[in-house]
N, C-alpha and C positions, 0 to 999 in steps of 0.2 A: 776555239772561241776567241776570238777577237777585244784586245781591253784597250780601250787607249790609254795612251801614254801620261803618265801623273806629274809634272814639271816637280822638283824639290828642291824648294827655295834653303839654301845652307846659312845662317848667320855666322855660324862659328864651327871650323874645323879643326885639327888635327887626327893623330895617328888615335888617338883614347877616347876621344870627346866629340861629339858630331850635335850641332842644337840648329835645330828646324823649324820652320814657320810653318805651320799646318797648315793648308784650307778648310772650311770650312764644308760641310757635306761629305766628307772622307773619314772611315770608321779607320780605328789605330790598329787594332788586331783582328786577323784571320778567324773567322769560324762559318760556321754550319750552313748562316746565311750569306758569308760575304768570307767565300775561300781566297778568293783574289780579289785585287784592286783597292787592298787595303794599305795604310801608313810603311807598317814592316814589308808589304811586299815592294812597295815601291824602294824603301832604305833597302834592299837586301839587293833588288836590280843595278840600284845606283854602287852599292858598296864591291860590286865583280867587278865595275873598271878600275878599283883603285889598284893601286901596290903599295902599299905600306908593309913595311919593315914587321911592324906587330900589326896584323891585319885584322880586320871586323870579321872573328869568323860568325858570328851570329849577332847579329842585334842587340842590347837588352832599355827596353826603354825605363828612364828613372821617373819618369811622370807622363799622367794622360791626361786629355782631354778629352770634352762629349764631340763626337761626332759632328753638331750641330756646327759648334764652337772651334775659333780658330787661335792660332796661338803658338807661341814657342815650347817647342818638345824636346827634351835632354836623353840623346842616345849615348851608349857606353860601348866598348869592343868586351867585357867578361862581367863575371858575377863578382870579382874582386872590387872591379872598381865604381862596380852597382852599388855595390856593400857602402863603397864610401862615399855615394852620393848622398845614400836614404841615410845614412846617419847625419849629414848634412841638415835634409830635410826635419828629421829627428828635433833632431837642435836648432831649429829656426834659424839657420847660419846661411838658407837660399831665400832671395828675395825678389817674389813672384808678383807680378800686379796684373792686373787686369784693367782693361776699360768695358764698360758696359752704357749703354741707353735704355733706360728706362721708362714704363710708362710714369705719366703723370709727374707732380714735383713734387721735391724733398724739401722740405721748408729746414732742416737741419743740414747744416754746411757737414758736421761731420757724427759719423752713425758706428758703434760699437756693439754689434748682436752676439751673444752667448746664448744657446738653448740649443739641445738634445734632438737628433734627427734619427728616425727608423726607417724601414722601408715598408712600405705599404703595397698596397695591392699591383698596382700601376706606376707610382711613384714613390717618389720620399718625402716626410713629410715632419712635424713638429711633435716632440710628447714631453710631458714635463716629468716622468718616472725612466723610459727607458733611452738606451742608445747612449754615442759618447756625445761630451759636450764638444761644438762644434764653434770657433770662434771666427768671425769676419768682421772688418771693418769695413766702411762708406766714406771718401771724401766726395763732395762734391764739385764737380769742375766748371760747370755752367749750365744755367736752367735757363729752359726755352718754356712756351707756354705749353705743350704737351706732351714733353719729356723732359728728364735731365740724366747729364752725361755722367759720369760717374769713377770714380778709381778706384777698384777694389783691391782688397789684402788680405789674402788668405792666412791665419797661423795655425789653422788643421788644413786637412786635404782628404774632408768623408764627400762624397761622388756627391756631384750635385748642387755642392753646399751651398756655392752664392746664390745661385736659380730658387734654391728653396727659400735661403734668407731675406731673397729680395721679393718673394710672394709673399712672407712671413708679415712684413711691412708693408704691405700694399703696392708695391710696386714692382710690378714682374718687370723681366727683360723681355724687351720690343721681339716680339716672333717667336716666342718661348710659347707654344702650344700647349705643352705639357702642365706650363707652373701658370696661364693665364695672361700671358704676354700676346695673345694675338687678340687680346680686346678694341672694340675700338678707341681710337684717341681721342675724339671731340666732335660734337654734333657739327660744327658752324668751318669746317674745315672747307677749302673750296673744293667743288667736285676736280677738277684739272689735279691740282694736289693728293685727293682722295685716290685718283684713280694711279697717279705714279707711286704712290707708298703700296697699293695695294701690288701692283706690280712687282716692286722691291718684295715683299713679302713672299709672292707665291713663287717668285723666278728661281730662286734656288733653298733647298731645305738649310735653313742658318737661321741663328740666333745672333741681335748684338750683343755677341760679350766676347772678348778677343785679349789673349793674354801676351800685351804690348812689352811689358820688361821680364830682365832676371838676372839675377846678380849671384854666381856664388864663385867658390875657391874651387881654382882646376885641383881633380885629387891625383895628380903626379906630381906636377910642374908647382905646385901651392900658391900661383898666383892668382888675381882675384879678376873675374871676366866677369864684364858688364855684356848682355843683348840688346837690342829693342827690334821690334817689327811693326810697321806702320799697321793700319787697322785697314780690314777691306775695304772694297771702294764700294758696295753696298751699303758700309757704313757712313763712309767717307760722303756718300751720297744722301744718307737719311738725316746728319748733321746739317748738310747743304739747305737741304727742303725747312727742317724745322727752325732753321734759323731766320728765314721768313716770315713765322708769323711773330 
């Protein structure tokens, strides 16, 4: 069977440390439904032409992402130095943001959600008894009249969490099918308009939320790496249009 080929954008390499720009529509791990053409199969293709000295004999990713959603992803070459990523993470000492577009507008410049997330039937969702507490913060970057753009900041990392917290408050993420982001945006839109956002919607399975930085300390070398990856041009695109009206 025939796959094509998966380009893997690298922001930051060495022998220990590999962080990657995901696209969006590409599941991170192998299984049952999706044995090939996944994140790891693509790193593990890419990781046979290297020669490193202490080489990637296998993978281990220190954070995912949803399928939909695109974003920078932090690979390791062993479980030693997984070990001293998640502690990292652990201690809030990795600094993760997100950009997101949202529907509708936030009339608060900046938003602090804390509340309890389960899994439910289909999805994940809010309960004020069970699950852990889940904290995210909202800055807002600029409101248009049928969306505003947003910078998120994760300080847990339960699956999900911004997609559910930003349904929580009324405002799902633009294409988020799941959590109510493929609502529409506004009666009085022009049809020409209507029909290229509607485009951007169905032409590839994605959500906007794209995790543009990350900041933490290399765990060999102790010094401190900054990433960023620009945002897709699907996004790049839906900004375009809504800055129009």
């Amino acid at each position: 069977m025939y796959i094509k080929p998966i380009p893997l954008e690298r922001i930051y390499e060495d022998e220990y440390l590999l962080i990657i720009n995901k696209p969006f529509n590409l599941v991170v791990h192998p299984g049952i439904r999706n044995p090939q053409g996944t994140l790891v199969n693509v790193i593990n293709c890419y990781l046979k032409t290297k020669s490193y000295q202490i080489a990637f004999k296998k993978p281990y990713l220190a954070n995912r992402i949803d399928k939909e959603t695109s974003g920078l992803i932090i690979v390791v070459t062993d479980e030693n130095i997984l070990k001293l990523i998640s502690k990292q993470f652990t201690l809030n000492l990795i600094k993760k943001n997100y950009i997101a577009l949202v529907n509708g507008n936030i009339e608060k410049d900046n938003i602090t959600i804390y509340s309890k997330i389960i899994r439910k039937k289909s999805h994940l969702g809010i309960s004020k008894n069970k699950g852990k507490v889940c904290i995210s913060s909202f800055k807002v970057i600029e409101r248009f009249k049928y969306i505003t753009i947003l910078k998120c900041i994760l300080y847990t990392g339960r699956t999900h969490q911004l997609r559910v917290h930003l349904k929580q408050i009324g405002n799902p993420i633009f294409n988020d099918k799941k959590y109510g982001g493929d609502q529409m945006l506004g009666e009085n839109i022009p049809l020409l308009k209507k029909n290229l956002i509607k485009k951007i919607r169905t032409s590839s399975n994605f959500i906007a939320l794209h995790a543009n930085s990350l900041e933490l300390i290399h765990p060999i070398f102790n010094k401190n790496i900054k990433c960023y990856a620009i945002i897709p041009y699907q996004i790049y695109l839906l900004i375009k249009i809504m800055s129009t009206f």
